[in-house]
PAPAVO-70825 format. One record per residue: residue in one letter; x, y, z of N, C-alpha, C in turn. Coordinates in nm, 4 decimals, decimal comma, m for minus. Layout:
<pts>
type | n.east | n.north | n.up | ca.east | ca.north | ca.up | c.east | c.north | c.up
a | X | Y | Z | X | Y | Z | X | Y | Z $
...
</pts>
This chain:
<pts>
type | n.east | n.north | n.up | ca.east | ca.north | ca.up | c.east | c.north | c.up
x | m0,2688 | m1,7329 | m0,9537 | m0,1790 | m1,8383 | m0,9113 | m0,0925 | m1,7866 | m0,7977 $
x | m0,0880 | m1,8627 | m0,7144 | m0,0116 | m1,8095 | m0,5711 | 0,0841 | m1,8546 | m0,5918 $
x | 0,2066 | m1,8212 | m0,5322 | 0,3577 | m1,8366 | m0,5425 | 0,3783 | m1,9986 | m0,4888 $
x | 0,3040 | m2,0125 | m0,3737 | 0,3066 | m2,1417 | m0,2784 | 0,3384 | m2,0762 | m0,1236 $
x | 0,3924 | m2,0010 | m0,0956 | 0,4626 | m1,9613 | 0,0499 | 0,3200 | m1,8886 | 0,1395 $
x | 0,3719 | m1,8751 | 0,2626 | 0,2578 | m1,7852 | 0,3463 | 0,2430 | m1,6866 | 0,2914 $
x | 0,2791 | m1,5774 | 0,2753 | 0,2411 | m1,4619 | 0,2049 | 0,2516 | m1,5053 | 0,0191 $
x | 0,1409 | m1,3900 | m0,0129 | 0,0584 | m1,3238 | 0,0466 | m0,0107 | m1,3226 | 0,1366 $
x | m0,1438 | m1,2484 | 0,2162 | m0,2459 | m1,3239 | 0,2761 | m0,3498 | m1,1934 | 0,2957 $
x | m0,4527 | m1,2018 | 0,2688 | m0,5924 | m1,1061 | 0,2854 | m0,6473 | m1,0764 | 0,3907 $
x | m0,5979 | m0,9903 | 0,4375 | m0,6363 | m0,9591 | 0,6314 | m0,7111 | m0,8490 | 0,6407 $
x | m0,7186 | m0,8072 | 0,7849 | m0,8106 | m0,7575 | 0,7839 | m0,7995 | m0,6039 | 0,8042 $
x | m0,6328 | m0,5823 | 0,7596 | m0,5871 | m0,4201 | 0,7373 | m0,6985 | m0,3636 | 0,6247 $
x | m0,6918 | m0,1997 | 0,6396 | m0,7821 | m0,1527 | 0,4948 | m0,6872 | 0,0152 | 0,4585 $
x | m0,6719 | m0,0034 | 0,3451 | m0,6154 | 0,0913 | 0,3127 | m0,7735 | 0,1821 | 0,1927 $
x | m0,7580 | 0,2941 | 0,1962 | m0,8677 | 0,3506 | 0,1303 | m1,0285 | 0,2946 | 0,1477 $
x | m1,0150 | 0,2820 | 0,2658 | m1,1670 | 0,2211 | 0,3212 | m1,1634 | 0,0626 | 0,2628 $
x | m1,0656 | 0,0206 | 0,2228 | m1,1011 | m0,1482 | 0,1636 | m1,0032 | m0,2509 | 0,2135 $
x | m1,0518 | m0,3504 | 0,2400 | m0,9389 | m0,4349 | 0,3200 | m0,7980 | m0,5110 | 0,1623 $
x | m0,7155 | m0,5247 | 0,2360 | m0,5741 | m0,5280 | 0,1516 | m0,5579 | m0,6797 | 0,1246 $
x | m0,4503 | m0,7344 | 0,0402 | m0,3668 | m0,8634 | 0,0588 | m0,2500 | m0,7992 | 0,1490 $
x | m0,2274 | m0,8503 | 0,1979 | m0,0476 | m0,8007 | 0,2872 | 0,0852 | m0,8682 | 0,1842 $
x | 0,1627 | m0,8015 | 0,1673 | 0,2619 | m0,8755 | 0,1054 | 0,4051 | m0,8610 | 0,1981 $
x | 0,4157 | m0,9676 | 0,2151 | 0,5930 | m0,9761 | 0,2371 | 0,6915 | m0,9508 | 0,1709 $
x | 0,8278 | m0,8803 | 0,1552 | 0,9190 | m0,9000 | 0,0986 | 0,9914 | m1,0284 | 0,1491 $
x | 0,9977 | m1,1313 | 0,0689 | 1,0329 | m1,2421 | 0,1186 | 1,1443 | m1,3099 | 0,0782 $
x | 1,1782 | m1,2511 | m0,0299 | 1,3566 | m1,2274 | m0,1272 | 1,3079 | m1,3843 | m0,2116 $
x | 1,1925 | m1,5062 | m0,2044 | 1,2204 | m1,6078 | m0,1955 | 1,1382 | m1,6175 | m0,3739 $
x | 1,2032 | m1,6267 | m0,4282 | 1,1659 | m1,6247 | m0,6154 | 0,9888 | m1,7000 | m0,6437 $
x | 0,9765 | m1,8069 | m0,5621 | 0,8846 | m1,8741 | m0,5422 | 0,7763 | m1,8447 | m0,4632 $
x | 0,7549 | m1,7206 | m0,3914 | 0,7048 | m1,7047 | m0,2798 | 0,6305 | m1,6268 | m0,2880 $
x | 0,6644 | m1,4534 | m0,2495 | 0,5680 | m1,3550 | m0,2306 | 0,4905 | m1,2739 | m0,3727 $
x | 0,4132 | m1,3753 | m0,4064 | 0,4112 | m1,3493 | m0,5688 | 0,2726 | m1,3796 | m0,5735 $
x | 0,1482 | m1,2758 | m0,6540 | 0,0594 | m1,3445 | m0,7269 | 0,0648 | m1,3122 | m0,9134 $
x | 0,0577 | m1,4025 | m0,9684 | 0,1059 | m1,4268 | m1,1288 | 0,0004 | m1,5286 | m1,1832 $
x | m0,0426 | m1,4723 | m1,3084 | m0,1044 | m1,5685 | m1,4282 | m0,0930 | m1,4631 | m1,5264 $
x | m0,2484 | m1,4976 | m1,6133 | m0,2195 | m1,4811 | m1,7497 | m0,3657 | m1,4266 | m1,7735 $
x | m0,3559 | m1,2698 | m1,8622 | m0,5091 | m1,2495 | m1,9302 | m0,5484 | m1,3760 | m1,9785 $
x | m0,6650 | m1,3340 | m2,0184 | m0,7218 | m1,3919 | m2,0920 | m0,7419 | m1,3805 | m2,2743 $
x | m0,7247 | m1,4907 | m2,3379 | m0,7825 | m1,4323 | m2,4633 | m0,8350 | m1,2691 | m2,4802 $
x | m0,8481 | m1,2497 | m2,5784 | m0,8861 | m1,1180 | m2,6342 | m0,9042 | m0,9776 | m2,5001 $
x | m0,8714 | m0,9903 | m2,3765 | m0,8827 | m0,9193 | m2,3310 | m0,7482 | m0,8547 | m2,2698 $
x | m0,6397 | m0,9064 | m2,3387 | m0,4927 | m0,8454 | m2,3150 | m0,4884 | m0,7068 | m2,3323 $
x | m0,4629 | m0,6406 | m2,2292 | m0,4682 | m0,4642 | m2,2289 | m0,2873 | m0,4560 | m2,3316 $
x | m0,3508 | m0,3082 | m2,3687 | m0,2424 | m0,2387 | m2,4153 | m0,1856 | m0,3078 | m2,5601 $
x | m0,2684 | m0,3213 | m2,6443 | m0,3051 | m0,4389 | m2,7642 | m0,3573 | m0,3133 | m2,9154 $
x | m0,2436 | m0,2767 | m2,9674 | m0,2897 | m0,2059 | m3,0936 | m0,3590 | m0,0080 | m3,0543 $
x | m0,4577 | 0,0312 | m3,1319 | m0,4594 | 0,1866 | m3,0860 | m0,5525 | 0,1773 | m2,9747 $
x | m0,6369 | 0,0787 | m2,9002 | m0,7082 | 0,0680 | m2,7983 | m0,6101 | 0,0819 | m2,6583 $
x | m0,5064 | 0,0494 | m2,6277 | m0,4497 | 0,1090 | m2,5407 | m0,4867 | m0,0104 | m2,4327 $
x | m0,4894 | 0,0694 | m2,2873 | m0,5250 | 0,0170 | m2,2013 | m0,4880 | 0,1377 | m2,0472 $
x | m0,5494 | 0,0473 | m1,9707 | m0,5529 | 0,1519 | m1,8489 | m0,5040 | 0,0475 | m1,7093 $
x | m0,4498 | 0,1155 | m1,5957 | m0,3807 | 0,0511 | m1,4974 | m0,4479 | 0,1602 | m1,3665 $
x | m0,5070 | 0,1240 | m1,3258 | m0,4826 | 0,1631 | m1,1603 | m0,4629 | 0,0976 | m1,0098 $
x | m0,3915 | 0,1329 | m0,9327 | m0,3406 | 0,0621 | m0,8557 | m0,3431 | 0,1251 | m0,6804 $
x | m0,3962 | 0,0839 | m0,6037 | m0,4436 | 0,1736 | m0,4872 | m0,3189 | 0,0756 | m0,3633 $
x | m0,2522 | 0,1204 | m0,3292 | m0,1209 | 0,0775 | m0,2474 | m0,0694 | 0,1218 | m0,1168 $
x | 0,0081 | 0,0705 | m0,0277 | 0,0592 | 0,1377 | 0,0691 | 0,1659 | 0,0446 | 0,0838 $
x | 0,3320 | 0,1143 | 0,1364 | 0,3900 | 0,0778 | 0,1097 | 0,4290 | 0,0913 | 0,2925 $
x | 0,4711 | m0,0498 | 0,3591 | 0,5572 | m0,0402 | 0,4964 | 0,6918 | m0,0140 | 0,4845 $
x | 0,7811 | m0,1083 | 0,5364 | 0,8979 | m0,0680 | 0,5593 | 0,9941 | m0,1175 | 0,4010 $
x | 1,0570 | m0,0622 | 0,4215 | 1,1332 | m0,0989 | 0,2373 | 1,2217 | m0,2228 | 0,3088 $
x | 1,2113 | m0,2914 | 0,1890 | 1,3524 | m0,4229 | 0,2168 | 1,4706 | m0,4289 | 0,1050 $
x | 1,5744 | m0,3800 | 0,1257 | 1,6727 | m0,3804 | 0,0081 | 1,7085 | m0,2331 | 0,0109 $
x | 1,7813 | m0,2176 | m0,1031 | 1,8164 | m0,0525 | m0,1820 | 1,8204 | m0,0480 | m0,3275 $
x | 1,7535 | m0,1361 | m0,3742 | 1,6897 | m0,1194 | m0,5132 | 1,5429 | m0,0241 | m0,5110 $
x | 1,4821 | m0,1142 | m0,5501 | 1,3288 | m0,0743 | m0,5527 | 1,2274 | m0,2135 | m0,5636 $
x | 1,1040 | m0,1922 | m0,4608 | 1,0215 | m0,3044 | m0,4923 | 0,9066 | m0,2934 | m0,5719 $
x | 0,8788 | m0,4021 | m0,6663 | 0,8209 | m0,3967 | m0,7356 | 0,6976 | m0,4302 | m0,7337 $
x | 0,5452 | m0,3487 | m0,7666 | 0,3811 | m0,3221 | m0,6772 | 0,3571 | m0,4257 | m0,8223 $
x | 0,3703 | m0,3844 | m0,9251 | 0,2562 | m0,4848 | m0,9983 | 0,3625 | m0,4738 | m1,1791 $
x | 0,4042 | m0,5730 | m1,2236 | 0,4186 | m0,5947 | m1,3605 | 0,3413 | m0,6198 | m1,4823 $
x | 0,3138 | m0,5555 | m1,5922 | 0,2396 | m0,6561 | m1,6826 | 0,3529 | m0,6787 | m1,7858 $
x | 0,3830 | m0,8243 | m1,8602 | 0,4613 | m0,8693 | m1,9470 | 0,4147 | m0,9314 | m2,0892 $
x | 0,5113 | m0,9222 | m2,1821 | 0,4623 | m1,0745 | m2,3012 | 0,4872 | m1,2040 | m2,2688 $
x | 0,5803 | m1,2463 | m2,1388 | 0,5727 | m1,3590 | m2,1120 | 0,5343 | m1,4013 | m1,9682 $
x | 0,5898 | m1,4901 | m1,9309 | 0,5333 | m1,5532 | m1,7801 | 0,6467 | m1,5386 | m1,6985 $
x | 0,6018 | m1,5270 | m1,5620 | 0,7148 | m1,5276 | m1,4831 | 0,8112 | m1,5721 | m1,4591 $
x | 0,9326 | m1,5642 | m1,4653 | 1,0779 | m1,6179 | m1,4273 | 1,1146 | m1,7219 | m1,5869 $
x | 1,0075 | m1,6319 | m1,6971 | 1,0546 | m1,6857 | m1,8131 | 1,1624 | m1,6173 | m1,8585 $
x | 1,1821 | m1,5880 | m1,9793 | 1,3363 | m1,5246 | m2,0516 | 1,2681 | m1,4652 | m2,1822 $
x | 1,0960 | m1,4703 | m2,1680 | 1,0255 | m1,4072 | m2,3149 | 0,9688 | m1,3178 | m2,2468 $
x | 0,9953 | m1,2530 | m2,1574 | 0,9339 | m1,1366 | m2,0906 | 0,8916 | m0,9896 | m2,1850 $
x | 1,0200 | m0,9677 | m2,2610 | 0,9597 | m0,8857 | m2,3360 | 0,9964 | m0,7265 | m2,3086 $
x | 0,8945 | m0,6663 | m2,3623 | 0,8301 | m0,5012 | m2,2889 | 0,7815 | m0,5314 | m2,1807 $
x | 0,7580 | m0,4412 | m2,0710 | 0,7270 | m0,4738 | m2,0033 | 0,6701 | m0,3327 | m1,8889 $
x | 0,5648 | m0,3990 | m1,8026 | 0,4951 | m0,1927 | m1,7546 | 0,5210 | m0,2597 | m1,6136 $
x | 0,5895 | m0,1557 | m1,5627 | 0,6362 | m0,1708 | m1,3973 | 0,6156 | m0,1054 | m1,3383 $
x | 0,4978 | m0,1210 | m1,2240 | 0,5256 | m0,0167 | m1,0914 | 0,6168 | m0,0452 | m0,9593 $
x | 0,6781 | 0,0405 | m0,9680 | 0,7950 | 0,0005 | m0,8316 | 0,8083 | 0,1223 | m0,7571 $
x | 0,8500 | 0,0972 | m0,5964 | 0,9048 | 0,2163 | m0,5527 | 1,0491 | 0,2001 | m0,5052 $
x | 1,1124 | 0,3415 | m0,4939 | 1,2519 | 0,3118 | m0,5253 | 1,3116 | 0,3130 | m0,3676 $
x | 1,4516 | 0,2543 | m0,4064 | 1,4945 | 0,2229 | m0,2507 | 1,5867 | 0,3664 | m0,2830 $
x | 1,7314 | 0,3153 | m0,1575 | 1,8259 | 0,3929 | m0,1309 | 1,9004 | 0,4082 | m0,2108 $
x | 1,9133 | 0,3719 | m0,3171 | 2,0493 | 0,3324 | m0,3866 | 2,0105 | 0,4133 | m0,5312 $
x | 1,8795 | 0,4859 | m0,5237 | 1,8496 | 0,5924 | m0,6180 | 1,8593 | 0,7539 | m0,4899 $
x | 1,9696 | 0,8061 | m0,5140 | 1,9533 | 0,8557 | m0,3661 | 1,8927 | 1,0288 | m0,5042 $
x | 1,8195 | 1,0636 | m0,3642 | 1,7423 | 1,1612 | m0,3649 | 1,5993 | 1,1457 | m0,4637 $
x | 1,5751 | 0,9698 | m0,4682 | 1,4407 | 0,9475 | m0,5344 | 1,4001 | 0,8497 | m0,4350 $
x | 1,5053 | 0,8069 | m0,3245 | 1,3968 | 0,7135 | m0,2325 | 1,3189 | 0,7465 | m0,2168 $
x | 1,2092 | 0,6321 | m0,1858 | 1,0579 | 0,7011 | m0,1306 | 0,9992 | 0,7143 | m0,2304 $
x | 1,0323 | 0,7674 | m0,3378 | 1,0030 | 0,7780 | m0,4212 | 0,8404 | 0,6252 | m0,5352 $
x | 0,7174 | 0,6769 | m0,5862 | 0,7135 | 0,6012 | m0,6292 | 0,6856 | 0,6182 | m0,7984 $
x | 0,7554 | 0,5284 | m0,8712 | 0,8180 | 0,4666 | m0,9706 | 0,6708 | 0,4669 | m1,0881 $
x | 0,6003 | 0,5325 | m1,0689 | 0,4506 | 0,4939 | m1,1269 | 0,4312 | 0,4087 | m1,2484 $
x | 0,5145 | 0,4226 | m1,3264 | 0,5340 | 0,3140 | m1,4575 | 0,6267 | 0,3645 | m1,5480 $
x | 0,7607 | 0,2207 | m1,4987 | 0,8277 | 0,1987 | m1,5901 | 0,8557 | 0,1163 | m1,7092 $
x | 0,8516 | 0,1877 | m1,8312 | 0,8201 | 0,0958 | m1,9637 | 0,9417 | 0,0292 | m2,0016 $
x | 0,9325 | m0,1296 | m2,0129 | 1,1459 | m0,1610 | m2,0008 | 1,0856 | m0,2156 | m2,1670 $
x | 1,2310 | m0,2282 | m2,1965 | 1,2130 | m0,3267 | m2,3538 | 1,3235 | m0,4267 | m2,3192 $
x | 1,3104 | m0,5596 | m2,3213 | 1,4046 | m0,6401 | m2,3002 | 1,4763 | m0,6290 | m2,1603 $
x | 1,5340 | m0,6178 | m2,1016 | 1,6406 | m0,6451 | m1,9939 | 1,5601 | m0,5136 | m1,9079 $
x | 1,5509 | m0,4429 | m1,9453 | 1,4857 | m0,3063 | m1,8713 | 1,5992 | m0,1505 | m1,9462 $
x | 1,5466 | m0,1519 | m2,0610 | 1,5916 | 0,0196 | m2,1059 | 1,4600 | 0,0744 | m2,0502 $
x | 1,4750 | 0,2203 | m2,0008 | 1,3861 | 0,2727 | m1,9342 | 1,3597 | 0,3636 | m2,0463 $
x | 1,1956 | 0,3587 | m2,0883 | 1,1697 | 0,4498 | m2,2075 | 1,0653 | 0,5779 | m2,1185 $
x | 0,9868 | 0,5304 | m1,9968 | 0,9120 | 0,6745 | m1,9101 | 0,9041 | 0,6144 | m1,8015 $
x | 0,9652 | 0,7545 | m1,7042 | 0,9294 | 0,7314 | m1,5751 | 0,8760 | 0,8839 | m1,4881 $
x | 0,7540 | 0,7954 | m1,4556 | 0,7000 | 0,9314 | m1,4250 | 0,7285 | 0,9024 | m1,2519 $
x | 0,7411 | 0,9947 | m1,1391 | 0,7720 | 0,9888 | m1,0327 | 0,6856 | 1,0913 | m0,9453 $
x | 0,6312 | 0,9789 | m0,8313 | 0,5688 | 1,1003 | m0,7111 | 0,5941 | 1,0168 | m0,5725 $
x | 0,5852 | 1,1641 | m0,4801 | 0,6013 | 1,0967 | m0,3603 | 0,5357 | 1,0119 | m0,2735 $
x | 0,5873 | 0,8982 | m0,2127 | 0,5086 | 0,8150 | m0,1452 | 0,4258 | 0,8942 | m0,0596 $
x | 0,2847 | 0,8547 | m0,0063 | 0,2140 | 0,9075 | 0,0614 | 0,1756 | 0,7803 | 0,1727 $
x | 0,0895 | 0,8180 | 0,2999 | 0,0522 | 0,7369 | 0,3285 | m0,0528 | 0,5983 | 0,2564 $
x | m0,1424 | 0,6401 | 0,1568 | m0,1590 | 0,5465 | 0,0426 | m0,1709 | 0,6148 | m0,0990 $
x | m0,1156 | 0,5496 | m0,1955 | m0,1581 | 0,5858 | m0,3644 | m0,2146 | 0,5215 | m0,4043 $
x | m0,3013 | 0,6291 | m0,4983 | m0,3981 | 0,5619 | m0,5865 | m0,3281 | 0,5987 | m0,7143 $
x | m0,2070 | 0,5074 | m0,8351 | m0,2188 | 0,5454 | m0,8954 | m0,2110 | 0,5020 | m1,0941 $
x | m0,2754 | 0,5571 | m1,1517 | m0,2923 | 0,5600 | m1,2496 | m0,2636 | 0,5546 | m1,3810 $
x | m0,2596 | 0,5306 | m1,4779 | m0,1567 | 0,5011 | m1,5973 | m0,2783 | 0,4295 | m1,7219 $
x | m0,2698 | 0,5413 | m1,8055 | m0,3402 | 0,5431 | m1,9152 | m0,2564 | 0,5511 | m2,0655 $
x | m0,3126 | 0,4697 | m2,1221 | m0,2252 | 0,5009 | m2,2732 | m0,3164 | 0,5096 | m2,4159 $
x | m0,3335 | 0,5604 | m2,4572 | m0,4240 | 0,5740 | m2,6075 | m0,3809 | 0,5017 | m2,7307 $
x | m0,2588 | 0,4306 | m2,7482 | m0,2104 | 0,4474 | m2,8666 | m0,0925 | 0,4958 | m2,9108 $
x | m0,0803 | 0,6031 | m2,8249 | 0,0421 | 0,7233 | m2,8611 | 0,0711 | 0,7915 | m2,7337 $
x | 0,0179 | 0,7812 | m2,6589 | 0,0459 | 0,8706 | m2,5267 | m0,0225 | 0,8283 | m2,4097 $
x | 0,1251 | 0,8147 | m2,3200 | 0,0626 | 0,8057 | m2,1999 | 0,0358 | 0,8899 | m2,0854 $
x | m0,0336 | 0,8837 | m1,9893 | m0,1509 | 0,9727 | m1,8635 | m0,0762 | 0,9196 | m1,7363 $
x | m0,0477 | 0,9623 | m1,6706 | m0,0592 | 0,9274 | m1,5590 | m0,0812 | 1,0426 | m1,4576 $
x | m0,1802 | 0,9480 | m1,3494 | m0,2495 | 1,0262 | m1,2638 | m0,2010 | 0,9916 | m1,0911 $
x | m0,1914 | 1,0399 | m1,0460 | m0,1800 | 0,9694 | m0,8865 | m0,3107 | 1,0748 | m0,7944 $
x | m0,3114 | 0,9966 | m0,7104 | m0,4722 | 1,0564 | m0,5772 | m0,5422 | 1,1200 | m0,6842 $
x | m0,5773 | 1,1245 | m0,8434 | m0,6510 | 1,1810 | m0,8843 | m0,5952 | 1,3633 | m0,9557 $
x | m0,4986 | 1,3521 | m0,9464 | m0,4074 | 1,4523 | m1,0045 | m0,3209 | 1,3886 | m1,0812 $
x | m0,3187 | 1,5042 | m1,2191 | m0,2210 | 1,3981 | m1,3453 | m0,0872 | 1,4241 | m1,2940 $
x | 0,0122 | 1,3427 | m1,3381 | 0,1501 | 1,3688 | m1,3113 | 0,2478 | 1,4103 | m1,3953 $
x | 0,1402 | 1,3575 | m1,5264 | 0,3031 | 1,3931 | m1,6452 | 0,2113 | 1,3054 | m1,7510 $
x | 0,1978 | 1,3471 | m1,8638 | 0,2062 | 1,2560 | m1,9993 | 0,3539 | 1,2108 | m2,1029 $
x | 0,3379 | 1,1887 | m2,1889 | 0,4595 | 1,1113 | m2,2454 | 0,4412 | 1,0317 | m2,3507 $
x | 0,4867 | 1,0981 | m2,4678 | 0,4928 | 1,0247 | m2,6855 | 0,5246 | 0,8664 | m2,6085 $
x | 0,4407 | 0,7884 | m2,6597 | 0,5095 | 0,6325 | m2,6066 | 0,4817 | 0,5332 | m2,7198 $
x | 0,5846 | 0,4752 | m2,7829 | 0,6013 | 0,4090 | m2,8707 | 0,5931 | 0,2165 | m2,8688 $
x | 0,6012 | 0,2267 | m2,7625 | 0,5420 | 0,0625 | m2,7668 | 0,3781 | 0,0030 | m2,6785 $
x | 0,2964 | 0,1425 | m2,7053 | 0,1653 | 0,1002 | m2,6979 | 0,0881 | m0,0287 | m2,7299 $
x | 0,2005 | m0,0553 | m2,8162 | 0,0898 | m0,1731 | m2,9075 | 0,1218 | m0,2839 | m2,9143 $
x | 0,2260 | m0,3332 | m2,8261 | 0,3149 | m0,4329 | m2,7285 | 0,1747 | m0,4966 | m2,6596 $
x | 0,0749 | m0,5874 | m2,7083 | m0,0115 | m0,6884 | m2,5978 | 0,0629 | m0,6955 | m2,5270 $
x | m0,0113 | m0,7476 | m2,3891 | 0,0868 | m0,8055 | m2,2383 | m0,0024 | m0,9151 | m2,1898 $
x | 0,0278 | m1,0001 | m2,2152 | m0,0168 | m1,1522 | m2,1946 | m0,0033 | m1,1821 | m2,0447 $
x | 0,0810 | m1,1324 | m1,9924 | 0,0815 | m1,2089 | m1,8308 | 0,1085 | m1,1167 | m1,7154 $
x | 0,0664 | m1,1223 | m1,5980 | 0,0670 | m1,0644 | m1,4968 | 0,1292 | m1,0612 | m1,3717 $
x | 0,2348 | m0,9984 | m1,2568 | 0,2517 | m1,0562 | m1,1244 | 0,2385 | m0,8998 | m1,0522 $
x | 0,1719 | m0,9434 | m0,8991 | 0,1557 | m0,9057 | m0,8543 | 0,2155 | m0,9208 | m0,7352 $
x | 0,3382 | m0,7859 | m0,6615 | 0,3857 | m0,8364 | m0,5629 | 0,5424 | m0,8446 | m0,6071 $
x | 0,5936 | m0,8646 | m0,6991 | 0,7401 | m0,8792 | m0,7539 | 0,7624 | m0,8558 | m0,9175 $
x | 0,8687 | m0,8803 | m0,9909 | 0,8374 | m0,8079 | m1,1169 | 0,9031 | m0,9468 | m1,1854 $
x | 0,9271 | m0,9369 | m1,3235 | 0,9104 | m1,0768 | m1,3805 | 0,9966 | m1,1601 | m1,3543 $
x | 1,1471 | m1,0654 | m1,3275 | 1,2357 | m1,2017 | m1,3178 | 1,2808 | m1,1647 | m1,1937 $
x | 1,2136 | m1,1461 | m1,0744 | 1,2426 | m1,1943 | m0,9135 | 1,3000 | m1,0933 | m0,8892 $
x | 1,3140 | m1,0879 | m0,6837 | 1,3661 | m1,0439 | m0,6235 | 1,3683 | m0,9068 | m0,5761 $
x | 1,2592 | m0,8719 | m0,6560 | 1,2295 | m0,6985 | m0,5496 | 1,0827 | m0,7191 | m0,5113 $
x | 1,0931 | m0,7653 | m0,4393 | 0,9385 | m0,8076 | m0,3668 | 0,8937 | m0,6856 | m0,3134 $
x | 0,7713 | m0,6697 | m0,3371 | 0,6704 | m0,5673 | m0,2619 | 0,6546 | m0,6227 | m0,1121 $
x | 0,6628 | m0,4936 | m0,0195 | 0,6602 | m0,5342 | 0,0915 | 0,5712 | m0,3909 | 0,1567 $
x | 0,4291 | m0,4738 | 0,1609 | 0,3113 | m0,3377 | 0,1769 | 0,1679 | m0,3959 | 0,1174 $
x | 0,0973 | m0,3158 | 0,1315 | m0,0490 | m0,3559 | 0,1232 | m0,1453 | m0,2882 | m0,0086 $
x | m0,1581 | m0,3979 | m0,0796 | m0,2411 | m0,3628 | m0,2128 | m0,3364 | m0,4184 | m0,2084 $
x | m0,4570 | m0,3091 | m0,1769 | m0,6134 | m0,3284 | m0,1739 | m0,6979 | m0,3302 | m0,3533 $
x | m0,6315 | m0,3272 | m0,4393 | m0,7046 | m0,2764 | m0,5224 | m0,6053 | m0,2543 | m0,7011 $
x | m0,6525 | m0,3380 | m0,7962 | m0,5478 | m0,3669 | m0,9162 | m0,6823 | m0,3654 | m0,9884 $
x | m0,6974 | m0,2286 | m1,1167 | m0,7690 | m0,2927 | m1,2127 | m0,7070 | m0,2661 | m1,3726 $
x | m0,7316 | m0,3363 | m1,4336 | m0,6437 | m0,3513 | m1,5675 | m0,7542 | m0,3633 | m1,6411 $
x | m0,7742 | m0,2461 | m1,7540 | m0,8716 | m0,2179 | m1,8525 | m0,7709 | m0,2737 | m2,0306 $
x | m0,8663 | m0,3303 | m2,0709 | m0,7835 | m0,3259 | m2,1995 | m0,8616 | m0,2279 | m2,2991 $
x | m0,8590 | m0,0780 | m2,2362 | m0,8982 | 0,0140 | m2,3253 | m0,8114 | 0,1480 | m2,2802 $
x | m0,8617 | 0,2756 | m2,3288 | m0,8005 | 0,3380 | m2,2482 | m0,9406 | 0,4046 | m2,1870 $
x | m0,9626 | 0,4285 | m2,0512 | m1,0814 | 0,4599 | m1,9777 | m1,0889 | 0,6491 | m2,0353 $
x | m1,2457 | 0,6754 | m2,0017 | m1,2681 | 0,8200 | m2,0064 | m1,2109 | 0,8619 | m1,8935 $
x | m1,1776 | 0,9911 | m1,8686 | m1,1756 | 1,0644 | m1,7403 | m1,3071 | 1,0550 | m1,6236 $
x | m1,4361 | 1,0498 | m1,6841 | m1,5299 | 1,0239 | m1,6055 | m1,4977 | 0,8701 | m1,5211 $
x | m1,4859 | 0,7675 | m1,6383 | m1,4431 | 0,6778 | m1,5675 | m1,3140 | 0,6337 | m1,4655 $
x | m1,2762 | 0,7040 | m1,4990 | m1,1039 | 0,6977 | m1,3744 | m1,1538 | 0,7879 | m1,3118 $
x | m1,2619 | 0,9222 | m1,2921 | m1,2237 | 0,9696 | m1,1504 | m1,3576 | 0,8680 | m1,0831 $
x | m1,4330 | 0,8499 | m1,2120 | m1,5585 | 0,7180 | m1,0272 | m1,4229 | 0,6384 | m0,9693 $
x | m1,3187 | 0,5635 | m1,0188 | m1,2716 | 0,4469 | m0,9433 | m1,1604 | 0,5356 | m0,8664 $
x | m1,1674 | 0,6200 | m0,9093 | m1,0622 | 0,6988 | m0,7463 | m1,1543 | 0,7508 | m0,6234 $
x | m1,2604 | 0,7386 | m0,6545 | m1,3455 | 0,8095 | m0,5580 | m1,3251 | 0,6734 | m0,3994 $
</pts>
């Protein structure tokens, strides 16, 4: 589901050999947003099956001094108030000083946003990166190097809905180019996460 506004839009930039959507930071709640909803039985991150996230990105110029937000998964729908737990990739602005630049690889919020893991690496010209959970512990990988694991207790939190481009309840718009979102509702082998970094 598209926001309604010009951006997004699928051009003919390519980040990691693959062409991108472009996203605007567009501040506009309605706008620089793509959002829906799994499907039946295939809601990642659902009981000891886990689920897996990778995300291949490049980030232009920052807009704000928060942080913008690359991709959310939630229990509810966008700009609802049942949002929930919730898995956030963002990168951080100015106003985290000595983590700007910084990117945010997944933050686990409960309600309003208590931060239960944040794993952190530096922006590069593009990331590929990664976020695995079993049940009990989460992986994360960036360009194919792990970053940090982490005991994680709300594994088993389903996530019913999706946005891409901003996070559930508005206003830190991604402003940069995401070629590439796949969402496993398992947790993948290592064989399988390094073919999709290749």
């Amino acid at each position: 589901d598209h926001g309604g506004a010009e951006y997004p839009q699928y051009d003919g930039s390519r980040v990691n050999g693959r062409r991108v959507v472009n996203f605007v930071a567009t501040g506009n709640a309605s706008g620089d947003v793509l959002k829906g909803a799994f499907a039946a039985g295939s809601q990642p991150f659902s009981g000891s099956t886990g689920g897996t996230i990778i995300i291949v990105m490049k980030q232009k110029s920052f807009v704000g001094t928060e942080f913008l937000a690359v991709l959310e998964l939630a229990q509810g729908a966008y700009l609802s108030s049942s949002y929930g737990n919730r898995l956030i990739t963002n990168i951080f602005g100015s106003a985290y000083s000595g983590a700007d630049g910084n990117v945010n690889v997944i933050r686990m919020a409960n309600g309003a946003g208590t931060t239960n893991y944040t794993a952190r690496i530096e922006n590069g010209p593009a990331v590929i990166a990664a976020y695995s959970n079993d049940g009990s512990t989460t992986r994360t990988y960036v360009n194919g190097f792990a970053a940090g694991t982490h005991s994680e207790d709300k594994a088993d939190d389903a996530r019913t809905h999706y946005c891409l481009g901003d996070d559930m309840t508005s206003g830190d718009h991604f402003n940069g180019y995401i070629c590439e979102v796949i969402v496993f509702n398992r947790t993948i082998t290592t064989d399988e996460r390094q073919q999709v970094d290749l």
